[in-house]
C-alpha positions in Angstrom: 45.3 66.2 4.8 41.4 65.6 5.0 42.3 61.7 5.9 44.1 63.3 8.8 41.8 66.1 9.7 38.7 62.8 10.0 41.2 61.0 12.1 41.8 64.0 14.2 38.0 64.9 14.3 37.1 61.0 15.3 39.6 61.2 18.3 38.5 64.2 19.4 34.6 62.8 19.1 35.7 59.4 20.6 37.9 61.5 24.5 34.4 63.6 24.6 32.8 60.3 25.2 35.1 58.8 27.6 35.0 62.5 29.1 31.1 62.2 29.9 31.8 58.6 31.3 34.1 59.5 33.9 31.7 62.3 34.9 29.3 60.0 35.4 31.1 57.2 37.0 32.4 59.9 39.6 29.0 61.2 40.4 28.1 57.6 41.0 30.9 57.3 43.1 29.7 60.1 45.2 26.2 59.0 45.6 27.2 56.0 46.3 29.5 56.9 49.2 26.7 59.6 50.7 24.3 56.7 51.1 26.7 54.1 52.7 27.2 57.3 55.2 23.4 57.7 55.6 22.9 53.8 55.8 26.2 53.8 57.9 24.4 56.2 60.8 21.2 55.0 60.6 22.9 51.4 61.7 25.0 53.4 64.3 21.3 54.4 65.7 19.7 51.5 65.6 23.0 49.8 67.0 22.6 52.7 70.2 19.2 51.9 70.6 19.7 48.4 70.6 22.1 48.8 73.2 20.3 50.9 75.5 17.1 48.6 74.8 19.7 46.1 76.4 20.9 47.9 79.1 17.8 48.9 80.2 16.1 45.2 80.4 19.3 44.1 81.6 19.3 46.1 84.6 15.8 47.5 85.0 14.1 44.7 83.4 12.1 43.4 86.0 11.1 46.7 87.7 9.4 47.7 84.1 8.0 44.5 83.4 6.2 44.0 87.3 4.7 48.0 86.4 3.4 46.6 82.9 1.6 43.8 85.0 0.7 46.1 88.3 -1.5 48.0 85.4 -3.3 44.8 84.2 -6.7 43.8 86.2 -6.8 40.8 88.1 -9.9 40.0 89.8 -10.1 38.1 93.7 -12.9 36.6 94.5 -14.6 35.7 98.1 -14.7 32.3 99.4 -17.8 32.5 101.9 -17.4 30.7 104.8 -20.2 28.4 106.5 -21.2 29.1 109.7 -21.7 26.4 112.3 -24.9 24.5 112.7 -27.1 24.3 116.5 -28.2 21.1 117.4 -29.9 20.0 120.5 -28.6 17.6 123.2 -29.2 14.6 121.0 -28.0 15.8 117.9 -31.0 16.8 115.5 -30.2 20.0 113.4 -32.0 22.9 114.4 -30.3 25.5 112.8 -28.0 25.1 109.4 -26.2 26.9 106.3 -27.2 25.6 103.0 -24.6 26.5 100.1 -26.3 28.6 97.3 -25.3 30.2 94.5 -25.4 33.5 92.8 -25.4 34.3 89.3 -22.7 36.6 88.1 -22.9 38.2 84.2 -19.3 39.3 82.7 -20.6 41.8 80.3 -17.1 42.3 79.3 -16.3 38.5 78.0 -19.6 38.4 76.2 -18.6 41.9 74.4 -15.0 40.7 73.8 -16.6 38.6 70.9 -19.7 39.1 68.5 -20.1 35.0 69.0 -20.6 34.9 72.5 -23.6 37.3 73.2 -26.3 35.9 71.3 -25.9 31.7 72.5 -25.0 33.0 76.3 -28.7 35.4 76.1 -30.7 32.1 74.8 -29.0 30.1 77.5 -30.1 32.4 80.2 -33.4 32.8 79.3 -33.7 29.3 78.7 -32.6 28.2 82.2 -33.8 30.8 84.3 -36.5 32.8 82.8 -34.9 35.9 82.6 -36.6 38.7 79.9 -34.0 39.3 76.8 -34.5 42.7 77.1 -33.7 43.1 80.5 -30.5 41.3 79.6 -29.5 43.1 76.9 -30.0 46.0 78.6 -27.6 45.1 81.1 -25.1 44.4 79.2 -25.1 47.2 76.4 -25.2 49.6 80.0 -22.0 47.7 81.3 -19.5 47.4 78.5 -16.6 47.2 80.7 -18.2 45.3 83.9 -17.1 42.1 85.0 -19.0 41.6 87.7 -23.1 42.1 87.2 -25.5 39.8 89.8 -28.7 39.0 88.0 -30.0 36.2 90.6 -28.8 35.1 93.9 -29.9 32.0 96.5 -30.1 29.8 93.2 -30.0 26.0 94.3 -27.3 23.2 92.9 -30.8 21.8 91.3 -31.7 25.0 89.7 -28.5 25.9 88.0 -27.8 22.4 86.9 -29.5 22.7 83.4 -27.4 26.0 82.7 -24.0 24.0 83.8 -25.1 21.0 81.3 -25.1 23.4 78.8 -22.0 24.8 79.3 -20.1 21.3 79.9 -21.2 20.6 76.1 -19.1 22.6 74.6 -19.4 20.2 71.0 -22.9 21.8 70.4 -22.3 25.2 73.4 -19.1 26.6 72.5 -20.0 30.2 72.8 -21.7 30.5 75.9 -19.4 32.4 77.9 -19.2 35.3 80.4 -21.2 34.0 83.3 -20.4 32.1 86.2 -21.9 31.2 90.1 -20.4 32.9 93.5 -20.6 30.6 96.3 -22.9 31.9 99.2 -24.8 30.5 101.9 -27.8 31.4 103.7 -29.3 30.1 106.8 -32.2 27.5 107.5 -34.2 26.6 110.3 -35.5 23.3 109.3 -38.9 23.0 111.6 -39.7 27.1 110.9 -41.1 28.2 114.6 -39.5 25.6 116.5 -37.6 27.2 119.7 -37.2 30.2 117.8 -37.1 32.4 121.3 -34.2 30.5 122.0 -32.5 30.2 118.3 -33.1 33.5 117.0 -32.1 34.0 113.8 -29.1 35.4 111.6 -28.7 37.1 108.3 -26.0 37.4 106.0 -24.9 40.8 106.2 -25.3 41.4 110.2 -24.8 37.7 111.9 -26.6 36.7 114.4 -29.5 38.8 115.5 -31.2 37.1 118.3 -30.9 34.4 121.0 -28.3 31.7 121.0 -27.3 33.0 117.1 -26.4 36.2 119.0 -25.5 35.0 121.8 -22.7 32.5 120.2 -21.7 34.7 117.1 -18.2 34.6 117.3 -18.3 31.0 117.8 -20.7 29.9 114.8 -19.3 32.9 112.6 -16.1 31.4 110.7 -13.4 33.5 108.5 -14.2 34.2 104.3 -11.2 32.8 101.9 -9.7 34.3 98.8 -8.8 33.0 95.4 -6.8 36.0 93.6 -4.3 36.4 91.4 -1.0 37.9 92.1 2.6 37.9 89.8 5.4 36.2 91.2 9.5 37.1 91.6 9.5 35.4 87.8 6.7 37.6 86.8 4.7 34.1 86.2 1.0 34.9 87.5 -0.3 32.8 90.2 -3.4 31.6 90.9 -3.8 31.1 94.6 -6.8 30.4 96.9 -6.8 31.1 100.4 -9.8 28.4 101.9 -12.0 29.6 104.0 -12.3 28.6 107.6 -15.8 27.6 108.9 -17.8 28.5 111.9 -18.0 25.6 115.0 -21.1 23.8 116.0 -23.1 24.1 119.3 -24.8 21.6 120.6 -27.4 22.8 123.3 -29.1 21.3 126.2 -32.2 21.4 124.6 -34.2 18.7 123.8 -36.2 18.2 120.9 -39.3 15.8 122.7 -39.5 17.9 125.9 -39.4 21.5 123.0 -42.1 19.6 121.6 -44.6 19.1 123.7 -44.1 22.6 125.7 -44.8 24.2 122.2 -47.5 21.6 121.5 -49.4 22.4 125.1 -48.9 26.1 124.9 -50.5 26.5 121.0 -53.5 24.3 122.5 -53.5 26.5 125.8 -54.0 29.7 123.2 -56.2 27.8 121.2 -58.6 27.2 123.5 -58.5 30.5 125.6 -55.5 32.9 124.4 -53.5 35.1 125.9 -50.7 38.1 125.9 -48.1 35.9 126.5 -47.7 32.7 127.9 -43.5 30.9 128.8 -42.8 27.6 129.9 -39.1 26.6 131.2 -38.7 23.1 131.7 -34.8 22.3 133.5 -33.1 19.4 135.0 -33.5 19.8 138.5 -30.1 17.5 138.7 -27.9 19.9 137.3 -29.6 23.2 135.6 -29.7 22.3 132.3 -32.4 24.1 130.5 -34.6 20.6 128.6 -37.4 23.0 127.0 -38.1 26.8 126.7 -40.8 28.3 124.7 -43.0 31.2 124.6 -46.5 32.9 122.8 -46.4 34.6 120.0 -44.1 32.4 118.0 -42.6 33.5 114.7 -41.2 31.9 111.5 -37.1 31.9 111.8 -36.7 31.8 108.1 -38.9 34.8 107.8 -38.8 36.5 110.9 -39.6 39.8 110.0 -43.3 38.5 108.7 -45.7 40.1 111.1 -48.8 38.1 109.9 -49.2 35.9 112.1 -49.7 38.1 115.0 -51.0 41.4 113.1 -53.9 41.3 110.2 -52.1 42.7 106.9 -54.8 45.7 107.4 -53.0 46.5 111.0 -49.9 46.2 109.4 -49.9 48.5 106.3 -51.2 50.8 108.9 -48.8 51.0 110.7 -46.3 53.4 110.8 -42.1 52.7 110.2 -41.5 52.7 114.4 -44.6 51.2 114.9 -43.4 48.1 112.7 -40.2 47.8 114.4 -41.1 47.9 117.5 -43.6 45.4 116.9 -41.3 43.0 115.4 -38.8 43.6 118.8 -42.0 42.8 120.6 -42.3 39.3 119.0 -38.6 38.7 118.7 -38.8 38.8 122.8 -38.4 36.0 124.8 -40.7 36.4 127.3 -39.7 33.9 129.6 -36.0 35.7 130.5 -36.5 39.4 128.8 -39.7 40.2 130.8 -39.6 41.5 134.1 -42.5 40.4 136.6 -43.4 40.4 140.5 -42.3 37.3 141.7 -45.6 36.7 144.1 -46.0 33.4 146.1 -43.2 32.3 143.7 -41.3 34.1 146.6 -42.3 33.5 149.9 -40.2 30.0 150.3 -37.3 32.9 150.3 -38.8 35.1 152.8 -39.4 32.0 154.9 -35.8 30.6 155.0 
């Protein structure tokens, strides 16, 4: 009866143990189930966002992308034109544009990397004599410019140093973040020569005076573009719209005769001054005006440089209208803007 009673007790021990396995195997069971449900809709989700992702580039694509683009920055830039030159009757030059360049800092390159700043600061000061200090000020002040002009009117001789540099980028790498603008400005190659008749032009206003004035529209051209735009395959383009320059004007002036009115009138005032003295030399043939030239002459390349009339004591003294209407007082060409009693000049009129 004991033997049987163990036997009993050791089945009994050995269904408790298969008992606690099934509990545990159906707990598993469960667990296992509730996260192939979770995993099951978090796939479903990502599956309905995947789709929708889909849908929307499918049919919206290319509106969203062109806004993503529309926000970026893209930068045009000005392609100055050149205006046309003024030559006399025989073709010498009196009056040209000569292409210059200005120097343009990108603060916001030279920031985008701690390499660039210091090599592009050594280069500048190297080249061009600008102070460190004032450069790093301007560039710590305009973390986000693009578009800073330190020097303009720079000459293709006087930037070539600084380009050298650049082009070598084995031993240059860095030096980045600046760049030339094209510009031109205006030259009168013999300074005083005809300037009654010339005038002169600026860059911001045109011409100002005589034929410059006179023929704007025709030595004025139209400014290009080079800008950057995206196209229907949201590739962005590059494209540069050339500019169209001004035309030429040749005059019936001539240089000899110009020359030795100017010559005769500077010895006239020389040797006994006056207010004002005009000579107009024409071609009794046909009209043509050979030679016209007045007293007080001024520089055409600095025509707003009263010395040579006014000592620099006169001139400090004098007050803001006083200056200008000096300077309209020499700009005049006295031999067509000045009114005058004919005289004698007349009487072959009054006899016919």
């Amino acid at each position: 009866m004991a033997g049987k009673n163990a036997t009993r007790i050791r089945k009994s021990n050995r269904t408790d143990g298969n008992g606690d396995r099934k509990k545990k195997r159906t707990v598993l069971i469960r667990v296992q189930k509730k996260i192939s449900i979770v995993f099951f809709l978090i796939g479903m989700v990502l599956l309905t966002l995947a789709a929708k992702v889909f849908l929307i580039n499918y049919h919206d694509g290319d509106k969203y992308s062109k806004e993503v683009l529309d926000h970026q920055q893209y930068t045009s830039t000005v392609l100055p034109y050149k205006r046309g030159e003024i030559l006399d009757s025989k073709g010498t030059i009196l009056a040209y544009s000569e292409k210059v360049y200005n120097l343009i800092l990108d603060p916001k390159i030279i920031l985008s990397d701690d390499r660039y700043r210091e090599p592009t600061v050594d280069a500048l000061v190297e080249c061009f004599g600008l102070q460190r200090a004032d450069l790093e000020n301007v560039i710590d002040s305009n973390p986000d410019s693009s578009y800073q002009k330190l020097l303009k009117n720079l000459t293709s001789d006087q930037i070539e140093a600084f380009n050298d540099k650049v082009a070598d980028t084995k031993n240059n790498p860095f030096i980045k973040g600046v760049w030339f603008e094209d510009s031109y400005i205006r030259q009168y190659p013999f300074s005083t020569f005809a300037c009654d008749v010339l005038g002169f032009a600026s860059p911001t206003n045109g011409g100002e005076l005589g034929l410059e004035s006179y023929y704007n529209d025709t030595l004025s051209g139209t400014d290009g573009i080079s800008y950057g735009y995206v196209d229907e395959d949201l590739n962005i383009e590059q494209t540069t719209k050339e500019p169209i320059d001004g035309n030429n004007i040749v005059t019936t002036i001539d240089y000899g005769v110009q020359s030795i009115i100017e010559d005769k009138i500077k010895e006239f005032n020389e040797n006994y001054g006056s207010k004002n003295t005009a000579v107009v030399i024409a071609d009794p043939n046909n009209g043509e005006i050979l030679g016209m030239a007045s007293y007080p002459v001024f520089d055409l390349n600095n025509p707003r440089d009263l010395t040579g009339v006014y000592s620099q004591d006169k001139i400090d003294a004098m007050s803001d209208d006083e200056y200008t209407s000096a300077l309209y007082d020499l700009w005049s060409n006295f031999a067509v803007s000045t009114t005058y009693e004919p005289g004698s000049t007349f009487k072959p009129f009054t006899v016919a």
